[in-house]
Legacy VTK file of the C-alpha trace (Angstrom):
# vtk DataFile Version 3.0
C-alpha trace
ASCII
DATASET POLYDATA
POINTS 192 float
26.933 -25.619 -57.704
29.294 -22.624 -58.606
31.500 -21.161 -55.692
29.128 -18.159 -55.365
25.752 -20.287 -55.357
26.293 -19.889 -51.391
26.615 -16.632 -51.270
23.565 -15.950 -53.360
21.890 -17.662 -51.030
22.526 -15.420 -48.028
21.464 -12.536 -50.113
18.311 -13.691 -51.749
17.803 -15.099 -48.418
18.434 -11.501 -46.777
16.089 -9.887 -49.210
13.536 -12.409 -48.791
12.997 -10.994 -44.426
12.393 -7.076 -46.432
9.004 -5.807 -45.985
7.418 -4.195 -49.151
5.340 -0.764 -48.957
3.768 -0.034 -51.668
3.701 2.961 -53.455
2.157 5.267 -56.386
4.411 7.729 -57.558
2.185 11.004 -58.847
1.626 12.663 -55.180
3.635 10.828 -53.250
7.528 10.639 -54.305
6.341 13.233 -57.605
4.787 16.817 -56.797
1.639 16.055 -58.635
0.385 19.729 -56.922
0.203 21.252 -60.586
-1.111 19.339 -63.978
1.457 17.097 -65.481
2.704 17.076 -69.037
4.495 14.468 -70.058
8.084 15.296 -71.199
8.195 17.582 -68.337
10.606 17.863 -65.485
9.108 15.864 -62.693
9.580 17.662 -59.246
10.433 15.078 -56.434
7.935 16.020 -53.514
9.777 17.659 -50.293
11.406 15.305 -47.737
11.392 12.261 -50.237
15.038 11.551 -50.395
15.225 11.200 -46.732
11.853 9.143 -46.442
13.217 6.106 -48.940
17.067 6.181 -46.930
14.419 6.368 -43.844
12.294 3.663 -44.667
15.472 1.361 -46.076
17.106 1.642 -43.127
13.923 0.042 -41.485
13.986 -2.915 -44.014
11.286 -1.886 -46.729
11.698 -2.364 -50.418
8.933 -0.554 -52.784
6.628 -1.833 -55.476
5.352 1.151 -57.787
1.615 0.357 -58.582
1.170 3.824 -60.986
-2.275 4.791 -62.807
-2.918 8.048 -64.923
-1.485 10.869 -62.194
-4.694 12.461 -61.326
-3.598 16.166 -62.376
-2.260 15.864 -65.565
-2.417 17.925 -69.074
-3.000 14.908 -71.225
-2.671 11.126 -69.996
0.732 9.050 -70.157
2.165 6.939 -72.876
3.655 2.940 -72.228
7.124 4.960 -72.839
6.147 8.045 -70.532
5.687 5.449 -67.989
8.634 3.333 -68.663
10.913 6.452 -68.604
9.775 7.687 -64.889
9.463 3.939 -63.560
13.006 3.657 -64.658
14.358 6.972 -63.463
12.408 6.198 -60.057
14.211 2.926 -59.480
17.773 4.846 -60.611
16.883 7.467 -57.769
15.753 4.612 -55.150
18.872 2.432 -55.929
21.090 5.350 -55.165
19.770 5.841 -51.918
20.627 2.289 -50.791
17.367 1.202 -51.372
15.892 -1.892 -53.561
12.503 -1.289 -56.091
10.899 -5.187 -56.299
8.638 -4.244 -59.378
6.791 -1.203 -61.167
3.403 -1.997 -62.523
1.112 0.701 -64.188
-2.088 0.843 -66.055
-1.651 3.725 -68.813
-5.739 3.426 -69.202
-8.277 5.268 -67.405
-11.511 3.344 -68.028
-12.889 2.161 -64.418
-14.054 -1.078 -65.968
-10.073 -1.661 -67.281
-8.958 -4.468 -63.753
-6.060 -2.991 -64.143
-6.982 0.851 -63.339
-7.537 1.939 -59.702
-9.291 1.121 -57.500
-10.035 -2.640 -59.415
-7.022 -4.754 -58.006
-5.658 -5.740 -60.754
-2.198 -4.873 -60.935
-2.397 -5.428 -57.211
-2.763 -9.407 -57.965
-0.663 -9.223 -60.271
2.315 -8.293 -57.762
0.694 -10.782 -55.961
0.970 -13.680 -58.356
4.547 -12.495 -59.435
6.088 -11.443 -56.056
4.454 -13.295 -53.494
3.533 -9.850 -52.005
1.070 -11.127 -48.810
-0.758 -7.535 -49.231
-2.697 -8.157 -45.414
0.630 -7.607 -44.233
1.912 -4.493 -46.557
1.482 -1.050 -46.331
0.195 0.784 -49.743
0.631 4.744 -49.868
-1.168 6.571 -51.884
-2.626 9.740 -52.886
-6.159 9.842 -53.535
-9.234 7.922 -52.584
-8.975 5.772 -55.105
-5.765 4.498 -53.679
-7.681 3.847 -50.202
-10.407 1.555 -51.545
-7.615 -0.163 -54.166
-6.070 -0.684 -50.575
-8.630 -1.569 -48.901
-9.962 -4.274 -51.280
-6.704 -6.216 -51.439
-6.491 -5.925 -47.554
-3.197 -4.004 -47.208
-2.819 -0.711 -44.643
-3.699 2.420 -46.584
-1.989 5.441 -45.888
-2.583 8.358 -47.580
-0.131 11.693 -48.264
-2.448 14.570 -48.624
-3.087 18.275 -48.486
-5.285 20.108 -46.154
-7.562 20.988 -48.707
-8.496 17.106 -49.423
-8.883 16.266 -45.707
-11.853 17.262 -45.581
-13.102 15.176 -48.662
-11.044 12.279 -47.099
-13.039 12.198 -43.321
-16.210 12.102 -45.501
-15.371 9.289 -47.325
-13.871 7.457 -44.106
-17.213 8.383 -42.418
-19.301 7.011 -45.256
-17.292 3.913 -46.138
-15.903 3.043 -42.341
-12.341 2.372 -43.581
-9.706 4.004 -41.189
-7.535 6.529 -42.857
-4.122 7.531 -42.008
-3.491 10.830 -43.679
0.061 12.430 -43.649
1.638 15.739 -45.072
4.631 14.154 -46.884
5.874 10.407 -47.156
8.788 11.900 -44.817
6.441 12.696 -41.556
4.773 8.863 -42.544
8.815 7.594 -42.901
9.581 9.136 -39.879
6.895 7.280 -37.411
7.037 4.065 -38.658
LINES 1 193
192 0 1 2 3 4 5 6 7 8 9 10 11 12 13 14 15 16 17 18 19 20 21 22 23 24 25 26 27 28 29 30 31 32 33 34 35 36 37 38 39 40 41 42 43 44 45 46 47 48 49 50 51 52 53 54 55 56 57 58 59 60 61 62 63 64 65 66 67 68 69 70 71 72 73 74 75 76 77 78 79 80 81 82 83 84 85 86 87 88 89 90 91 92 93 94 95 96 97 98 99 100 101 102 103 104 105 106 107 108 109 110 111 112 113 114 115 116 117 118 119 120 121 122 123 124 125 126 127 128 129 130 131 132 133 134 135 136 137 138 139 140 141 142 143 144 145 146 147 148 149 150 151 152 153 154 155 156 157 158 159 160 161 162 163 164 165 166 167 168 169 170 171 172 173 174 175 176 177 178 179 180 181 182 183 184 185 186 187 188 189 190 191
């Protein structure tokens, strides 16, 4: 053993007790208010900067699990994705904070088991990260986040405008899965 095998123990030991919340990106940490175009500026949602030093502080790392955004000019290339995974960790590291993994599905056919809501990428995180989902929140912004949630067991929460609350008590009505709806990932951060 090498003379810092010991001390690489306390850490991956240390990182090991983190909770995970999962995460999409587009709607959530990104604006995703107005149709994206890739090779555009992406505009960090308000309060975000303060929710991941928030949520670190309380012992969460993130896992990115990213689809097509859902308002976008023309879908995302492998590189597209690549280039705001990357930046994403960058900003998420500089806050203190840790990113576990980034997995995204650049495809848009529902019968893909990799695109929302099929779990796909979810047990994939699983199989690679031992992420025990039953015991993980996953945020995301539309109802296809919800029932990707809701089939691999983990809490959804969901950020959200007025205008889709509406939309989103239907679909809790109709498909008895309890919601939790918040403004911004800060007011979520913030009563954890």
């Amino acid at each position: 053993m090498g003379r810092y095998s010991e001390y690489f123990k306390e850490i991956w030991k240390l990182q090991g007790n983190r909770k995970i919340i999962g995460l999409t990106l587009f709607g959530v940490i990104f604006d995703n208010s107005t149709p994206f175009t890739p090779g555009n500026q992406l505009n960090v949602a308000d309060g975000v900067p303060d929710a991941i030093g928030i949520l670190t502080q309380k012992g969460y790392d993130f896992l990115v699990i990213q689809g097509q955004p859902a308002s976008r000019t023309k879908n995302l290339e492998i590189q597209d994705f690549e280039n705001i995974l990357s930046s994403f960790r960058e900003f998420v590291v500089s806050t203190g904070g840790r990113v576990v993994n980034n997995y995204y599905a650049p495809g848009i056919d529902k019968s893909d088991p990799y695109v929302k809501p099929n779990p796909g990428m979810f047990e994939r995180a699983t199989a690679e990260n031992s992420v025990k989902w039953n015991e993980t929140i996953y945020i995301g912004a539309d109802i296809n986040d919800v029932k990707a949630a809701n089939k691999i067991k983990a809490t959804p929460i969901l950020i959200t405008s007025l205008s889709k609350q509406t939309k989103n008590k239907a679909f809790e009505l109709t498909n008895q899965i309890k919601i939790q709806e918040f403004d911004t990932l800060l007011d979520f951060a913030k009563q954890l």
